[in-house]
N, C-alpha and C positions, 0 to 999 in steps of 0.2 A: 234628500233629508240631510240635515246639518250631523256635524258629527256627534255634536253634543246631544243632541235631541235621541238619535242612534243607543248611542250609551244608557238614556234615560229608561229605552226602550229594553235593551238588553240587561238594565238592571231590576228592572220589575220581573221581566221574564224569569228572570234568575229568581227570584226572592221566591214568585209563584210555583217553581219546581224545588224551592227547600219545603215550604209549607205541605204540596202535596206529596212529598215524601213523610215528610212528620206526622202528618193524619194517616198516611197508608200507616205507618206503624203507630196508629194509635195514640199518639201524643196531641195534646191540645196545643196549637202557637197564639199566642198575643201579640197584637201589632200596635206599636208605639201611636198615637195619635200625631207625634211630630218626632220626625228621623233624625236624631240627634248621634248620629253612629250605631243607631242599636236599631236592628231591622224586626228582629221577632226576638220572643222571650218562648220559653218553653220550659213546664215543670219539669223535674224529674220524675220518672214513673218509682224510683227507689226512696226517694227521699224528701223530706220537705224543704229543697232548694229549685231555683229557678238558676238556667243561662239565660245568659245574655246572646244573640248570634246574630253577627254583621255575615251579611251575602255581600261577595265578588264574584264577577261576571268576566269571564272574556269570550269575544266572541271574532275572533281575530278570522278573517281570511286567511291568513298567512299562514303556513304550517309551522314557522318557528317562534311565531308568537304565542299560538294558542293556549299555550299554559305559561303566561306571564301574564301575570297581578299583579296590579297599583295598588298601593293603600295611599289615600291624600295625607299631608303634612305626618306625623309619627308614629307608628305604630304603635296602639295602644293595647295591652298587657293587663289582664285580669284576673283572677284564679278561674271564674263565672262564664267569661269570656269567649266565647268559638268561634271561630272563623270556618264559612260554608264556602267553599272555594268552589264555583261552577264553571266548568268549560262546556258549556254551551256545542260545539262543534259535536264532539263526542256524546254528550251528556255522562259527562262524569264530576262527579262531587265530593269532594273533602271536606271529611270536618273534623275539625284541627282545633285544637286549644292554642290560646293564642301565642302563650310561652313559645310551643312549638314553632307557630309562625315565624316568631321573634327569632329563633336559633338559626333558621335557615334561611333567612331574606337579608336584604341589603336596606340600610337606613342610608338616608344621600339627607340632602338639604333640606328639599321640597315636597317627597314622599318616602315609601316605605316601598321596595320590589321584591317579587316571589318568581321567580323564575325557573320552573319544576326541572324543564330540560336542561338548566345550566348547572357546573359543580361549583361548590366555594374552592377556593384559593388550597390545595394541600388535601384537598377531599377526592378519595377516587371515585364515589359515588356520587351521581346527580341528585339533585336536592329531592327530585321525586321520588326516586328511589330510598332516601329518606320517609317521606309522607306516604310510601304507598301505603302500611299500614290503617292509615287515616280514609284511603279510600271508601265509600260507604259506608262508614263506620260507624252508623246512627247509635250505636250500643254506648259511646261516649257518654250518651245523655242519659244513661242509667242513673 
């Protein structure tokens, strides 16, 4: 199987284990008719506002890949906005607003990287250790 086609695979995988988390606690997910960066939407059970929530997937063999995340061309920044971060391997899930994303990743040329086991530059702490909080964190979407 091609790599891209792999990815394709591991991205739907992923989306389908944010949804059935979201229904396990009761939330309704809406799926875009065409994927334009927005994978599902979901009410707030608190409020009359909707997220927006893009699913990343890794599914790395590698053990020091596993929690490193591509976002293609810029990472995009909403107040609405969450980012569902699946590692697959594990099965463990973040969900992050995107701001957050934004503070702890690398912006390069051509994508946007998340790299949970690496630290930034002057930071004693690894980026994940930043995000643990966000780990399971479905209550975001209060």
């Amino acid at each position: 199987m091609a790599i891209k086609e792999q990815q394709a695979f591991d991205g739907k995988s992923a989306e389908h284990m944010v949804i059935t988390e979201l229904l396990k606690r009761n939330y309704v997910p809406f799926i875009p008719v065409l994927d334009r960066g927005i994978d599902l939407l979901v009410k707030s059970k608190t409020e009359e506002k909707y997220y927006e929530i893009q699913v990343k997937s890794n599914n790395s063999p590698i053990e020091k890949n596993q929690k490193w995340f591509i976002f293609s061309g810029e990472l995009q920044v909403r107040k609405n906005l969450i980012y569902a971060l699946v590692d697959m391997i594990n099965n463990e899930i973040w969900i992050v607003p995107s701001e957050i994303v934004k503070k702890y990743g690398n912006q390069c040329k051509t994508q946007f990287d998340l790299h949970l086991k690496q630290r930034k530059r002057g930071d004693e702490k690894r980026r994940g250790e930043h995000l643990e909080p966000y780990k399971n964190n479905w209550n975001i979407l209060r």
